[in-house]
Phi, psi and omega in degrees: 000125193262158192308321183300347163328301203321305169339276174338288199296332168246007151299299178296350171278313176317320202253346169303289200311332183306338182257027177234208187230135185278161178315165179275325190291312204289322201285342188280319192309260167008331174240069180133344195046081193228103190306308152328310179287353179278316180283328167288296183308301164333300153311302196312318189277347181312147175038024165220153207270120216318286167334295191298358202275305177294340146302293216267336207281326204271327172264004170281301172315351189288306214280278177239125186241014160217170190315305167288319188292328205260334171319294212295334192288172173239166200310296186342311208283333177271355186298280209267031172286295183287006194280149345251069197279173183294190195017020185009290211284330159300352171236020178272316163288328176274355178280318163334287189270349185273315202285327162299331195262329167315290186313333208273322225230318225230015194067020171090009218215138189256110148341112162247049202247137174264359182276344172290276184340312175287000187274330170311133186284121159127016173238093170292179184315317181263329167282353164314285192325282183334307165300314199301303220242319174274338186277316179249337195061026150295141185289136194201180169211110177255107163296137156224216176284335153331287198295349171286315207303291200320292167333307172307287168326295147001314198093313179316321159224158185258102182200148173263338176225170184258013145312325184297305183296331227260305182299301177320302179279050175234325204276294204281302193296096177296151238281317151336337158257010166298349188244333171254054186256305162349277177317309185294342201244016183240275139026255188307339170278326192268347170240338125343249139281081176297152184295327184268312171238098187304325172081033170323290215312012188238331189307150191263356181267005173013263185305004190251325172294128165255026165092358222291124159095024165240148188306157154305328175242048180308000000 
């Protein structure tokens, strides 16, 4: 995909996604835009599959849905708000404690900043990002594994890891699409482009992907 591409290609995503289901992180955003509920569901979904993500995220959120009411809860009562998303009881503790450290630290108010944001324990680039762009709607580029795989795949950037993709497309990826490049390209991995079968003969960016690392008969 040559850069000037890029235009094209998410003009064609915009009308593509529409007919799937958006990530579950995106659909908690979408209702109030709350960063603390942005930042929790986020942790929730690392390694776990969307439906459990949006099941454990609507009874945590049930229980507590800001930073003082989730302080007050105890590890157990969030074990099992959140089972069975993958790593529970570790991230039954960070939740924990990030939410203690909001109070403690932050007046009870999710940073919006990302170098703050990362100082949390169990929180990385990409849900830093994640807060950054779906919680405040600041401009940011949150990678995860869609947008490294698609990206590549593309053509569009040469990177090995998606900290790598993230810094590439901060240089290139004009500054309008830094904030849904994410949803759409998350989206399309997940119902498109798959990491195993991408599903070309069906895709509607064919002509614009050069395919890289995927078989011909594909």
């Amino acid at each position: 995909m040559r850069d000037e591409q890029i235009h094209e290609a998410i003009a064609i995503l915009n009308e593509a996604v529409k007919a799937w289901v958006s990530p579950a992180v995106t659909i908690v955003a979408t209702q109030g835009r709350d960063p603390f509920k942005v930042l929790v569901s986020c942790i929730l979904s690392l390694r776990t599959r969307d439906q459990t993500t949006a099941e454990a995220s609507s009874r945590l959120f049930a229980m507590a849905d800001t930073p003082q009411k989730m302080a007050q809860l105890g590890v157990a009562e969030i074990e099992q708000a959140i089972y069975p998303v993958g790593f529970y009881r570790v991230k039954a503790e960070q939740i924990l404690a990030i939410s203690q450290t909001l109070c403690d630290l932050y007046q009870g108010a999710v940073p919006d900043d990302l170098e703050t944001l990362l100082t949390f324990k169990g929180v990385g680039r990409k849900t830093a990002n994640l807060v950054i762009t779906l919680g405040f709607g600041k401009p940011g580029i949150c990678v995860d594994i869609h947008v490294h795989r698609i990206s590549n795949r593309w053509g569009y950037v040469k990177t090995n890891t998606p900290e790598q993709t993230e810094f590439a497309l901060r240089k290139k990826l004009p500054d309008q699409y830094w904030i849904i490049i994410n949803d759409l390209l998350v989206t399309f991995g997940q119902n498109q482009c798959t990491p195993v079968s991408p599903r070309c003969s069906t895709c509607p960016l064919y002509q614009l992907c050069d395919r890289v690392g995927v078989s011909k008969s594909r």
